[in-house]
N, C-alpha and C positions, 0 to 999 in steps of 0.2 A: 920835700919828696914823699915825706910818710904822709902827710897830708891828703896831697896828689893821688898814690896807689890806694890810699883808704876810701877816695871818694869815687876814683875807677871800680874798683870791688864792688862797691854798694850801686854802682848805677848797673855794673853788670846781674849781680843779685835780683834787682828791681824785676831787671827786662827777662831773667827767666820765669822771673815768681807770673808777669804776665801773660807770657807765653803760655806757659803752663796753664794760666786761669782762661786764657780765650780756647784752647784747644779743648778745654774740659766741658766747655760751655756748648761747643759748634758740634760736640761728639753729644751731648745732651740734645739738645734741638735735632739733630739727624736721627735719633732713635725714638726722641716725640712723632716727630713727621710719619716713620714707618711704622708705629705701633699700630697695630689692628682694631681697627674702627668697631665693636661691635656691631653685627647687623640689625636691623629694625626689619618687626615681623609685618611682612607683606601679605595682601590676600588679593588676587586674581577679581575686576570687575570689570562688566561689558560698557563699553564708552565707543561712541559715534568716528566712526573712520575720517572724518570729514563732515563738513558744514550740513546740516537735512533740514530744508526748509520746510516748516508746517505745511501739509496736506501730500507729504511725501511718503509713497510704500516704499516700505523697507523690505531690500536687497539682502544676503550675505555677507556681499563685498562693504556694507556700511556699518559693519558692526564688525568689533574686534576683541578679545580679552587682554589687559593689560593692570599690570601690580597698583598695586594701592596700600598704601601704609595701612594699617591695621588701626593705630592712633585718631587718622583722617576720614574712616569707614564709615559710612551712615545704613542705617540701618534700612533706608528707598534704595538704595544699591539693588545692582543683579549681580552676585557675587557668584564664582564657577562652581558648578558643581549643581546649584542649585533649576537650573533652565538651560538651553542649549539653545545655541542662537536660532535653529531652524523652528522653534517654539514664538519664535515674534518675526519672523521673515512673513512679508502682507500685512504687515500691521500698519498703521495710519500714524504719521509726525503729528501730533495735538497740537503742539509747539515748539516750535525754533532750538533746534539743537545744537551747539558750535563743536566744531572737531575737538574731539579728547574728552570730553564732558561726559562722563556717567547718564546712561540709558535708566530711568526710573518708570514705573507704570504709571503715572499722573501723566507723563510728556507722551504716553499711545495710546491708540483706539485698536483694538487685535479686533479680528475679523467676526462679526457676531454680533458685537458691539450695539449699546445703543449709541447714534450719534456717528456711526460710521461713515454710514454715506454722507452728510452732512459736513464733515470732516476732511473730506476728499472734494467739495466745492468748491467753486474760489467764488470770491463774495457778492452776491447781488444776484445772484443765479436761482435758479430753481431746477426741481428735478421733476420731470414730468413720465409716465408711463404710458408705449401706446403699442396696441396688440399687432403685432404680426399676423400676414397668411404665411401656411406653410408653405409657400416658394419665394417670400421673399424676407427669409431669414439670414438669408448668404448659405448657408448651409451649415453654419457652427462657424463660419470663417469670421464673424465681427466679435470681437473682444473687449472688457473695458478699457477706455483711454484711446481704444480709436474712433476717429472722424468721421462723419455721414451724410449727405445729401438724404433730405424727406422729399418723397415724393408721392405724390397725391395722383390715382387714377378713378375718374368717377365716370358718371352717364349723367349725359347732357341731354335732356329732354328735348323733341322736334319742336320748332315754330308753327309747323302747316302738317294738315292731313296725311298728305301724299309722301313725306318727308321721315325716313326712320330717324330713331334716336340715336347720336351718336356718344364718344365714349374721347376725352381727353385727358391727360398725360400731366403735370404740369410740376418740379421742381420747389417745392411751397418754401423748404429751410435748406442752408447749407451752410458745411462746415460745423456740424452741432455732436460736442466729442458724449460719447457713448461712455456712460458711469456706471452700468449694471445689464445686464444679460440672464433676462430672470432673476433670480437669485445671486446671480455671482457678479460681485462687484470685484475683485481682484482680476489679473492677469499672471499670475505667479502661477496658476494650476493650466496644464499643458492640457486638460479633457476636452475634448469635442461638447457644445453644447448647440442643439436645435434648438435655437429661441423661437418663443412663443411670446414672447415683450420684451421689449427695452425701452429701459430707463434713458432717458436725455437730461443733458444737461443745458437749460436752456433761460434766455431773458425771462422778465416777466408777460413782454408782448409776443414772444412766441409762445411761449404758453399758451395765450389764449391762442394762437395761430393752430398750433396744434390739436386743441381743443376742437374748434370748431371743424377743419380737417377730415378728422376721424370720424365726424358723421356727416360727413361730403362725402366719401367712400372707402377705397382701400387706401391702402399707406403698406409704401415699400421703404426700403434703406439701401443705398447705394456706397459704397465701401471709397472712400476717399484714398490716395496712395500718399505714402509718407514723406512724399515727396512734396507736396501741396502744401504742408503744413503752414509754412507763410503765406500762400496763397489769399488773398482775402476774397471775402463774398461777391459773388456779383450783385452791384446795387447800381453803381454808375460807370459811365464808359470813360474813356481817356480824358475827353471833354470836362469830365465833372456833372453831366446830364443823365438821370434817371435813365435804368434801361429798363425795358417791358419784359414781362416774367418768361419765362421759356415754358411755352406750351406746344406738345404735341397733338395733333388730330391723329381721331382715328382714321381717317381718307389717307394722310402722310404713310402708316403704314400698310398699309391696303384697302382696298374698292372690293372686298367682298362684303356682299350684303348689306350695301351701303346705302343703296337707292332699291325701289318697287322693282318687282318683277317686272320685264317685259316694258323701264321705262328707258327711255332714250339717256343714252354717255353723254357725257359734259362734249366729247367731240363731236357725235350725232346732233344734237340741240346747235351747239353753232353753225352744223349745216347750211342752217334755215333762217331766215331774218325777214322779219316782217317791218316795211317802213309807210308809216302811218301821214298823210299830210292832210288834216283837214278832216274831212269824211270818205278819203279813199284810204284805200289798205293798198298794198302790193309787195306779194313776197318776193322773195331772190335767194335763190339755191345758189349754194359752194360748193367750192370739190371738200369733200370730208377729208379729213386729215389721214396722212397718209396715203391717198390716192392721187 
């Protein structure tokens, strides 16, 4: 029996002594866990709101300030304090930015730039400059990055004596986006501008198309709606066949001063018809049109 209660005693001894040691442990560990993390010194820098693929103007809304460990801070950082984001708003993506990623001046072209224009191309293009009249500027309404129909109006010199010269119309480029207005290759400034040239952005073979063009005669620009943007060029019709270029006559829009004075209307001339058999003639009058 002494035996017995000595070895009850000792197993009870045991199981307090561990009790004691796991409580002391779980109250250790809970007060590690809440002990206060010192904090790491942060510093404010500008990084991409979202993905900005090269030859993208920068927005506002794409640029954001966010903390940066101070440990992690590289010295090509835009760090706060130092620029304001409205200081790169119009600047040109050089290259590929991924969301989160620190904005550096190696990855933009700011507006001035050499290389600017160039930067805002997409590949294989060229940019070509061709003068305006002043009425067919739009009136300040075409902006860079909108779309334009060229169109060529010249004088067509007469075939015969009696014949004046007339004057056609004709559609040469379409769909060809607008990268500069004068001087102003961005869209981010809200000013009215009277162009006097613009810049295109165009293949290598319209290039030459427009080259040549421009001393064919005048060259206007026709404002495309934003609506069109997938619209493709007209080249061929449903079929998959060539279509023939759209040209206006000057007669289409009116019969002033088209023909000699005092000469007979395209309905007067039909009048009359002379039918030749052999060595006789014989005419034959009609009612003229209209009567």
């Amino acid at each position: 029996m002494l035996l017995l209660t000595a070895a009850i005693a000792l197993s009870l001894a045991t199981a307090m002594i561990v009790r004691a040691w796991v409580n002391e442990a779980r109250l250790s560990a809970v007060a590690t866990g809440t002990a206060e993390v010192p904090k790491q010194a942060v510093t404010k820098v500008l990084v991409a709101t979202h993905g900005l693929p090269a030859g993208q103007f920068l927005q506002p809304n794409d640029l954001e300030w966010q903390d940066w460990p101070d440990n992690a801070l590289n010295s090509s950082y835009i760090v706060s304090g130092s620029r304001s984001v409205d200081d790169l708003v119009g600047s040109v993506v050089r290259a590929a930015i991924s969301a989160g990623e620190p904005i550096t001046d190696d990855r933009l072209i700011k507006k001035g730039d050499r290389g600017f224009l160039s930067a805002i191309m997409a590949p294989g293009t060229r940019a070509v400059t061709v003068q305006l009249q002043q009425t067919s500027g739009l009136g300040g309404l075409v902006l860079p990055g909108d779309h334009v129909d060229v169109v060529l109006t010249a004088v067509i010199p007469s075939t015969t004596p009696n014949e004046p010269e007339h004057r056609a119309s004709e559609t040469v480029l379409e769909d060809i986006r607008v990268v500069a207005i004068d001087q102003k290759m961005s869209d981010m400034s809200n000013e009215t501008v009277m162009a006097r040239s613009a810049t295109l952005e165009v293949t290598p073979k319209q290039a030459e198309i427009l080259a040549l063009v421009t001393d064919m005669g005048k060259i206007s620009l026709t404002l495309r709606s934003i609506a069109s943007g997938d619209e493709k060029p007209r080249t061929t019709n449903a079929k998959g066949e060539p279509v023939e270029p759209s040209v206006t006559w000057d007669n289409e829009a009116t019969d002033l001063g088209l023909r000699p004075h005092n000469a007979p209307s395209s309905a007067e001339a039909a009048a009359k018809v002379d039918l030749v058999r052999g060595g006789e003639t014989k005419s034959f009058e009609f009612p003229k049109a209209g009567k």
